[in-house]
Structure formats: structure tokens, C-alpha cells
Chimera marker file (.cmm) of the C-alpha trace (Angstrom):
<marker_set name="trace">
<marker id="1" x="-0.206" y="2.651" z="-14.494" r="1" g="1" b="0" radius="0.5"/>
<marker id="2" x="-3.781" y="2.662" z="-12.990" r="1" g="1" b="0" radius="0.5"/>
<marker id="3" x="-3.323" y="1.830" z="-9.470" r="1" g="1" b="0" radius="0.5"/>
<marker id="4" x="-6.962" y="0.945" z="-9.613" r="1" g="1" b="0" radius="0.5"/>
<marker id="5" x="-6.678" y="-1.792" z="-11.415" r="1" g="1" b="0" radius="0.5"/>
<marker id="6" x="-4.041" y="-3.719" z="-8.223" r="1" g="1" b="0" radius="0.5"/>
<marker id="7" x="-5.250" y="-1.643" z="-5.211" r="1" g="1" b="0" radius="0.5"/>
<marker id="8" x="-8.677" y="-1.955" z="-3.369" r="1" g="1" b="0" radius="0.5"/>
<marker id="9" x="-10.463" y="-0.364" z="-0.576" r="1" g="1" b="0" radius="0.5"/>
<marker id="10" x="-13.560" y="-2.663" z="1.240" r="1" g="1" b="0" radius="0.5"/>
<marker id="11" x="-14.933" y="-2.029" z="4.344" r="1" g="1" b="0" radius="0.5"/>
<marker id="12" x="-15.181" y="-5.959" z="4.958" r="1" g="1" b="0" radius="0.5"/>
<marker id="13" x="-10.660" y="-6.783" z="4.138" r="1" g="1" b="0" radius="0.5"/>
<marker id="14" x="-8.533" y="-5.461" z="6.906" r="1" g="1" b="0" radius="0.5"/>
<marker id="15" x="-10.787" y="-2.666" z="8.460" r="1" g="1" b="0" radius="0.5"/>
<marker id="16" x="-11.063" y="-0.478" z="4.851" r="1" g="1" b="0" radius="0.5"/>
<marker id="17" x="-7.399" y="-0.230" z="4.631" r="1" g="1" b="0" radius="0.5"/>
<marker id="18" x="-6.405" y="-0.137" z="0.803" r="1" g="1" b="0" radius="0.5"/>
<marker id="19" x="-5.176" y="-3.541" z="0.058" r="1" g="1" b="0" radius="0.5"/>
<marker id="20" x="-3.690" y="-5.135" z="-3.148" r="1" g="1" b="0" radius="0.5"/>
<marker id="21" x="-6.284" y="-6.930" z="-4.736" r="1" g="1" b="0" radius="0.5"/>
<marker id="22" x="-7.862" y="-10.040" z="-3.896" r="1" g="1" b="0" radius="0.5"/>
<marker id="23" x="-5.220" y="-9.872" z="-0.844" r="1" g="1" b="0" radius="0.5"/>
<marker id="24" x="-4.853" y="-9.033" z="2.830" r="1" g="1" b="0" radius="0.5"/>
<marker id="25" x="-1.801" y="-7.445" z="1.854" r="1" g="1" b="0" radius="0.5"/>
<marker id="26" x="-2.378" y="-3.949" z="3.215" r="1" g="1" b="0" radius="0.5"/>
<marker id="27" x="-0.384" y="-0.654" z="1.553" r="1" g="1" b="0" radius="0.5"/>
<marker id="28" x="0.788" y="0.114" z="4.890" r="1" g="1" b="0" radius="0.5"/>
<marker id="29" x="2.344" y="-2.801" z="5.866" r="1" g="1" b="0" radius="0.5"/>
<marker id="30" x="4.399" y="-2.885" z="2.490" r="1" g="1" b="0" radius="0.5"/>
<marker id="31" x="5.346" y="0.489" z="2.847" r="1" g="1" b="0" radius="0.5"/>
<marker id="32" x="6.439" y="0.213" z="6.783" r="1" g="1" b="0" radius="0.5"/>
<marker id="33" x="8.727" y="-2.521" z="5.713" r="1" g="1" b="0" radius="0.5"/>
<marker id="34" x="10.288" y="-0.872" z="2.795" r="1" g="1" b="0" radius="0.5"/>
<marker id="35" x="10.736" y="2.125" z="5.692" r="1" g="1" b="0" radius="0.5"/>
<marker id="36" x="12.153" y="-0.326" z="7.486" r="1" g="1" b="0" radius="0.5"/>
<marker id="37" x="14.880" y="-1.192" z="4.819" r="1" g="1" b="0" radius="0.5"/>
<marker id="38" x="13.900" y="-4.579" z="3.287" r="1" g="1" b="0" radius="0.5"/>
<marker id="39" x="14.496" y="-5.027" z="-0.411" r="1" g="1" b="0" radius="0.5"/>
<marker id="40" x="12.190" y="-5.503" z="-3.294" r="1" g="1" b="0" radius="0.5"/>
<marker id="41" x="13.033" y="-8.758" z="-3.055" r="1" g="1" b="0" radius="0.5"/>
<marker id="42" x="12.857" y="-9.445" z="0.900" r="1" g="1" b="0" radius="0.5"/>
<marker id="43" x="9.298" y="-8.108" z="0.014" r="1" g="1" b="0" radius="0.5"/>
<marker id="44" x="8.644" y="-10.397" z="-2.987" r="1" g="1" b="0" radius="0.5"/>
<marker id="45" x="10.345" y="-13.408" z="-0.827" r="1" g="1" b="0" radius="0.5"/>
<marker id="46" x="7.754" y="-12.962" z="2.074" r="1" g="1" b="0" radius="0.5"/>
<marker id="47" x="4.534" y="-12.194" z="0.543" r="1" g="1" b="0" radius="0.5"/>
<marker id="48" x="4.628" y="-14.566" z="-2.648" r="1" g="1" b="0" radius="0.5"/>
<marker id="49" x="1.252" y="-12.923" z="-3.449" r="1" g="1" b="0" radius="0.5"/>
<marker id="50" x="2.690" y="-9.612" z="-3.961" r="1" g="1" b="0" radius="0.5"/>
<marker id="51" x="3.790" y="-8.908" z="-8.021" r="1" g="1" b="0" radius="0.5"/>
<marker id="52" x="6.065" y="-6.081" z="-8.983" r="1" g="1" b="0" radius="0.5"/>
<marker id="53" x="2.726" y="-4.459" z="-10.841" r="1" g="1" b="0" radius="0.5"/>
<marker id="54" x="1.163" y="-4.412" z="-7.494" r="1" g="1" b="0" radius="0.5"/>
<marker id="55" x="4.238" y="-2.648" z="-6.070" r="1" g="1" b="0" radius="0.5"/>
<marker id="56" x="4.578" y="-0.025" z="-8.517" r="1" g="1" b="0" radius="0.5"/>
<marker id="57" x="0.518" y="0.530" z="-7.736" r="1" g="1" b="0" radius="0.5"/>
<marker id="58" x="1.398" y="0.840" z="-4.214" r="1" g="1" b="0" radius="0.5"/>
<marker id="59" x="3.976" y="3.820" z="-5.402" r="1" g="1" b="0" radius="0.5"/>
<marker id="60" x="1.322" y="5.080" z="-7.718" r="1" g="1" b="0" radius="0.5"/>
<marker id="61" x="-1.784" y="5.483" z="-4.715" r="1" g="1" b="0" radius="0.5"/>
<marker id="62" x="0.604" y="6.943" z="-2.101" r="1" g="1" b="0" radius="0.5"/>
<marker id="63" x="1.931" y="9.429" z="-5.065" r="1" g="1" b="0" radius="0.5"/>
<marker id="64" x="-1.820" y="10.717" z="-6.261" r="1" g="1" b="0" radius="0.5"/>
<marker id="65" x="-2.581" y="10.477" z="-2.284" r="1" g="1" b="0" radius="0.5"/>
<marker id="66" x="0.279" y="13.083" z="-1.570" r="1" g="1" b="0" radius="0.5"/>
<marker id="67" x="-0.247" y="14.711" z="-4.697" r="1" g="1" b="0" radius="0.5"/>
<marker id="68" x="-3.887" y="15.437" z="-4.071" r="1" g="1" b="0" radius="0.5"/>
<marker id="69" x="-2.864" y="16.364" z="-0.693" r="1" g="1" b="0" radius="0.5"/>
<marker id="70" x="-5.454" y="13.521" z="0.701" r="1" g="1" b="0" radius="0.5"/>
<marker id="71" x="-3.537" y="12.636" z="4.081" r="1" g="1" b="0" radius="0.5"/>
<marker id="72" x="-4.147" y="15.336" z="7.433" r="1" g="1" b="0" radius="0.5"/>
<marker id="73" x="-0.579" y="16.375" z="8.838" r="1" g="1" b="0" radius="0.5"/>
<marker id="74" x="-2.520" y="17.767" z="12.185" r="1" g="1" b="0" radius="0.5"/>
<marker id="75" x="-1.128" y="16.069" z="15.006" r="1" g="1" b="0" radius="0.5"/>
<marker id="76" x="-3.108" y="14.172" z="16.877" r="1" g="1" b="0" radius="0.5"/>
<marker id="77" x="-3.397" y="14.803" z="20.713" r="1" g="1" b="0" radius="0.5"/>
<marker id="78" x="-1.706" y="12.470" z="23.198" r="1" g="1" b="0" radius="0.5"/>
<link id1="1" id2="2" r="1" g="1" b="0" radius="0.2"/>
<link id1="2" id2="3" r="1" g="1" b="0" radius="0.2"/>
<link id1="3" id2="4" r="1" g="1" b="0" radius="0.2"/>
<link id1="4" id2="5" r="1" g="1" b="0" radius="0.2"/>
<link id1="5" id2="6" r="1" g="1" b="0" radius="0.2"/>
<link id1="6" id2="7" r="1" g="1" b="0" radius="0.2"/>
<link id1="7" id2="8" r="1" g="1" b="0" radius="0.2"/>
<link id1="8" id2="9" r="1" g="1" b="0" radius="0.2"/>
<link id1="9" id2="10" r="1" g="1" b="0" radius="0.2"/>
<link id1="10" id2="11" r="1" g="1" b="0" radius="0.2"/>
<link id1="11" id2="12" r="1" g="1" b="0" radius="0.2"/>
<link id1="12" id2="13" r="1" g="1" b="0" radius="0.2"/>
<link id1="13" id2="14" r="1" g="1" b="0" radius="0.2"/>
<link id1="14" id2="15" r="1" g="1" b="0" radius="0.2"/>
<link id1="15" id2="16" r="1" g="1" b="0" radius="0.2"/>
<link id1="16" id2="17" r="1" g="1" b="0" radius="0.2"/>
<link id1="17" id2="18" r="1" g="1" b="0" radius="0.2"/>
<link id1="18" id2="19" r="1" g="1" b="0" radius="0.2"/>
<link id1="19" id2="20" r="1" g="1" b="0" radius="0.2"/>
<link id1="20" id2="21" r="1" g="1" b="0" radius="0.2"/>
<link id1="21" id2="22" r="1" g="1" b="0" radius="0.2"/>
<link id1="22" id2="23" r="1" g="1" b="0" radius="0.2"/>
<link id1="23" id2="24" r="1" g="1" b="0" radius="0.2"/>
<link id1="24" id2="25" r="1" g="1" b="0" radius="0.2"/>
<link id1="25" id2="26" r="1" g="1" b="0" radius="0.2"/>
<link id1="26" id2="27" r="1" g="1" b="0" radius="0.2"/>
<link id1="27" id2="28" r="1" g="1" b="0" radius="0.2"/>
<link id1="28" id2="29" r="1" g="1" b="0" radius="0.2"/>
<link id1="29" id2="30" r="1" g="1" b="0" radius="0.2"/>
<link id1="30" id2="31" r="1" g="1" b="0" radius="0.2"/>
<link id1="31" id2="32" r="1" g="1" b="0" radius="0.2"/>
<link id1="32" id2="33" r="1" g="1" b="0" radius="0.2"/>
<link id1="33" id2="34" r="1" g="1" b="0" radius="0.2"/>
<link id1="34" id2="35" r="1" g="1" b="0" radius="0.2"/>
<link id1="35" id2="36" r="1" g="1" b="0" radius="0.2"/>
<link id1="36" id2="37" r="1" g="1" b="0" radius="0.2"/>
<link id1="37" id2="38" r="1" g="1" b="0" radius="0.2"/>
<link id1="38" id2="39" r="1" g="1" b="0" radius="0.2"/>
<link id1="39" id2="40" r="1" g="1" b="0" radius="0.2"/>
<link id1="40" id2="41" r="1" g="1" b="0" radius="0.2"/>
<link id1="41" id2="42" r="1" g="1" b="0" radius="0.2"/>
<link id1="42" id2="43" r="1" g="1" b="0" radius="0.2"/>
<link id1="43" id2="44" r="1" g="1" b="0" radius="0.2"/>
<link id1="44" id2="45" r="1" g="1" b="0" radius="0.2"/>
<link id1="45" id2="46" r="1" g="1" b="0" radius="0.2"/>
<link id1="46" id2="47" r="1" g="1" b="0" radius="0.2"/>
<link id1="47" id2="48" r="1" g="1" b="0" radius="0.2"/>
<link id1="48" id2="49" r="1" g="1" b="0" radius="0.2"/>
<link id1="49" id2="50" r="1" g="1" b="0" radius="0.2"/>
<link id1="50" id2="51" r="1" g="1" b="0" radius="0.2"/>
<link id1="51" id2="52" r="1" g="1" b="0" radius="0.2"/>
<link id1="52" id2="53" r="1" g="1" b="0" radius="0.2"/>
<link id1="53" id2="54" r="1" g="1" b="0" radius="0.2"/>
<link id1="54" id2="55" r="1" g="1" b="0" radius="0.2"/>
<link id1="55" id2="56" r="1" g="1" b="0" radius="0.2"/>
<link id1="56" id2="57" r="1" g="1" b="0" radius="0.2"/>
<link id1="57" id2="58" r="1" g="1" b="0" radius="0.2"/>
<link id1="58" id2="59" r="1" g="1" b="0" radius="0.2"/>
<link id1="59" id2="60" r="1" g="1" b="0" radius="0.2"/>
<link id1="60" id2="61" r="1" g="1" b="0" radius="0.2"/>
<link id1="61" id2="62" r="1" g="1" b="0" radius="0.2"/>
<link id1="62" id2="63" r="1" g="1" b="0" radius="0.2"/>
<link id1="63" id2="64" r="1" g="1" b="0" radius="0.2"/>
<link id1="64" id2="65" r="1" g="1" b="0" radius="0.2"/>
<link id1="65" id2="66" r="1" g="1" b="0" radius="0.2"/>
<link id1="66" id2="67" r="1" g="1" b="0" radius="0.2"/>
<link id1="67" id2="68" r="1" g="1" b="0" radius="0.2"/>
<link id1="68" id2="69" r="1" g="1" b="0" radius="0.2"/>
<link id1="69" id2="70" r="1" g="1" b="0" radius="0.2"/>
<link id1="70" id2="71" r="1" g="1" b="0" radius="0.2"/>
<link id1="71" id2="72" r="1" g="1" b="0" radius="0.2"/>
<link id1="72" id2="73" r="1" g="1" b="0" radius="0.2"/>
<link id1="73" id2="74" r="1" g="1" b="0" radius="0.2"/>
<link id1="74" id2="75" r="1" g="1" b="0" radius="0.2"/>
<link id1="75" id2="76" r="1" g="1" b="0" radius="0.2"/>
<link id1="76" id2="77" r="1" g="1" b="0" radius="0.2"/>
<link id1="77" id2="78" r="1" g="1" b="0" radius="0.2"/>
</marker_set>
């Protein structure tokens, strides 16, 4: 799976957040709600526009991302 080929990263869709494709549908908010316990389907069921290929992209980005150690674990001041 190329996650390329589902997720995208514009300065001009939801502030350069990576978004599935031709969607406001931001990687974030997908992963906060499966964080938050809702289903492949409760996902699928609320965002129509979302396709299991696009999911398993979203699984594929934050794996390279974590893999490539691309994220900053500093914590930032209060």
C-alpha cells in the first residue's frame, strides 16, 4: 500500500494537515475517534467519503511517520 496514493498534504485544505484525498477528512480526526473507541464502521457510517483503502493509508502514514521517527516527543511548555 502507497499511502501516497489516498493521503495528501496542501497548505490551502485544513491548515496543511494530511488529509485523505480530495477530502477535508483530516488523519487526526480519524485517528482521535478510533482513540476514542468508534468502530470501523461508526467511522465508515459518519464520513461516507472515507473508503477502507483510505483507512488502511491512514495506518500506513502514521506507521512510516513513527517508523522514521518524524513526530517530536519534547513536551511543550505550559
Amino acid at each position: 500500500m502507497n499511502w501516497r496514493d489516498h493521503i495528501e498534504i496542501r497548505p490551502d485544505v485544513m491548515g496543511g494537515k494530511p488529509v485523505v484525498r480530495d477530502t477535508r477528512i483530516t488523519v487526526e480526526i480519524v485517528l482521535d475517534w478510533l482513540a476514542a473507541g468508534w468502530s470501523e464502521a461508526e467511522l465508515f457510517e459518519n464520513y461516507p467519503r472515507l473508503s477502507p483503502e483510505a483507512l488502511k493509508a491512514i495506518f500506513s502514514f502514521t506507521r512510516e511517520i513513527v517508523a522514521e521517527q518524524l513526530y517530536d516527543l519534547v513536551p511543550k511548555a505550559a
